[in-house]
C-alpha positions as CSV (number, residue, x, y, z in Angstrom):
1,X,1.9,-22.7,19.6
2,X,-1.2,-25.0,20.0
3,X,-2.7,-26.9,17.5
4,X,-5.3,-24.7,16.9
5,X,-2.8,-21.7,16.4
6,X,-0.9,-24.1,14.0
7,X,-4.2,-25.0,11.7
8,X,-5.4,-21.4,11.7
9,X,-1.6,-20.2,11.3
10,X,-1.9,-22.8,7.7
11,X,-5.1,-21.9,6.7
12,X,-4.1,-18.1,6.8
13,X,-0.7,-19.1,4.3
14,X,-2.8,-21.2,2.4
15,X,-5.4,-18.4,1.7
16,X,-2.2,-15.5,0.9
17,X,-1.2,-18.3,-1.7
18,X,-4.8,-18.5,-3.4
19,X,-4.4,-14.7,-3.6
20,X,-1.7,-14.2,-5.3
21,X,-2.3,-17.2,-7.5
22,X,-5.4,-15.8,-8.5
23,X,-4.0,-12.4,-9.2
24,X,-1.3,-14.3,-11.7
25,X,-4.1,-15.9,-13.4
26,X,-5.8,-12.6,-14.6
27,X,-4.2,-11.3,-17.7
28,X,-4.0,-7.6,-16.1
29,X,-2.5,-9.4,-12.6
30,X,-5.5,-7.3,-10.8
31,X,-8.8,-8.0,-9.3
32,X,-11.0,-5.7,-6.7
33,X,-11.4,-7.3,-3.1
34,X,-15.0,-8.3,-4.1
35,X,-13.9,-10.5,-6.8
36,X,-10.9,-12.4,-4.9
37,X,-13.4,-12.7,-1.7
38,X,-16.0,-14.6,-4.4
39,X,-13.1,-16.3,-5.7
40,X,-11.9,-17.9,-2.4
41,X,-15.2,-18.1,-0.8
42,X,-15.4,-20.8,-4.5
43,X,-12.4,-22.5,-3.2
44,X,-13.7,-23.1,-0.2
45,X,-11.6,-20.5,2.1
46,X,-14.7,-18.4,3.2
47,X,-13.6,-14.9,3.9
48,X,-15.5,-12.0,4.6
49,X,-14.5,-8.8,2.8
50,X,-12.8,-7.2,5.8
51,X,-10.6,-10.5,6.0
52,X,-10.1,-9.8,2.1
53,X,-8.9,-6.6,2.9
54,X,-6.7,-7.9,6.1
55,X,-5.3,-10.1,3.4
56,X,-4.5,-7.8,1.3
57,X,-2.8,-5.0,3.5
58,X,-0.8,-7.8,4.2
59,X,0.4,-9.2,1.1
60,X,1.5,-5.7,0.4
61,X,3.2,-5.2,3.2
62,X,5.2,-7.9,2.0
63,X,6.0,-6.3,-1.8
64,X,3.9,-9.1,-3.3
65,X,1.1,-6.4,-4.9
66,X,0.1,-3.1,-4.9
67,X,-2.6,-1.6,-3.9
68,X,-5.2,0.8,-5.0
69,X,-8.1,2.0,-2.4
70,X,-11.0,3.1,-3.8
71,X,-13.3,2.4,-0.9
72,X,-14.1,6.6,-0.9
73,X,-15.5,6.4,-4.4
74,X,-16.4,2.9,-5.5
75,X,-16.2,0.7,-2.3
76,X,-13.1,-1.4,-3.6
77,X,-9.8,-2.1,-2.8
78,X,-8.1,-3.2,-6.0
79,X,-4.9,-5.5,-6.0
80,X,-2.2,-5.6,-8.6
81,X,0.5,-8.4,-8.3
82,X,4.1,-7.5,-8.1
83,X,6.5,-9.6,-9.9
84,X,7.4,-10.7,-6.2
85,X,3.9,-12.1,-6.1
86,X,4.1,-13.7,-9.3
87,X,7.1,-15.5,-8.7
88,X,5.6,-16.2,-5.0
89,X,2.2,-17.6,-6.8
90,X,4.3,-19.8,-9.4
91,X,6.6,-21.5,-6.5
92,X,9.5,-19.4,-7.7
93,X,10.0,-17.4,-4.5
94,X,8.6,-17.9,-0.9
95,X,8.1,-15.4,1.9
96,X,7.4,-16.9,5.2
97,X,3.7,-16.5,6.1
98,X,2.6,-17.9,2.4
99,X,2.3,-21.1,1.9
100,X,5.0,-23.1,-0.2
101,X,3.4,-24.0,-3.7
102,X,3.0,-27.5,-3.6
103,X,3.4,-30.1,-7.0
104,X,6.3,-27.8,-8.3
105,X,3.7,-25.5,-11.0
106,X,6.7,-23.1,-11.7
């Protein structure tokens, strides 16, 4: 893998991470597509909406949230974590592909 492969390879974990932390730090564990894109866009991972989504699909794929598509009627996809997720986002748990939580926050 070249470097370049290995930075975007970290940057992709690190942004699955910010997901599902931000999903664990709603009270409902859910938030639309919109809102997490805004969300990480504030962190400094811009993303567009489709990469939202690309995210997403992912994440799900993996058990760590469910998901809801309303792009028919409203436009949104909306995410709800799993308690795979939550323990994923709280450095309880790791799937390969999301970054390790760092500085031990479970």
């Amino acid at each position: 893998m070249s470097l370049a492969q290995d930075v975007a390879a970290q940057l992709l974990a690190q942004q699955r991470l910010a997901v599902l932390q931000l999903l664990a730090d709603q009270p409902s564990g859910s938030a639309n597509d919109a809102v997490l894109a805004e969300a990480l866009n504030a962190m400094a991972h811009v993303v567009s909406r489709d990469r939202m989504r690309e995210l997403l699909f992912w994440l799900q794929g993996q058990g760590a949230l469910h998901l809801l598509d309303r792009r028919m009627d409203s436009g949104l996809v909306v995410a709800t974590l799993t308690e795979r997720g939550h323990d994923i986002a709280r450095g309880r748990s790791r799937i390969a592909g999301i970054a390790a939580l760092s500085g031990g926050e479970a």
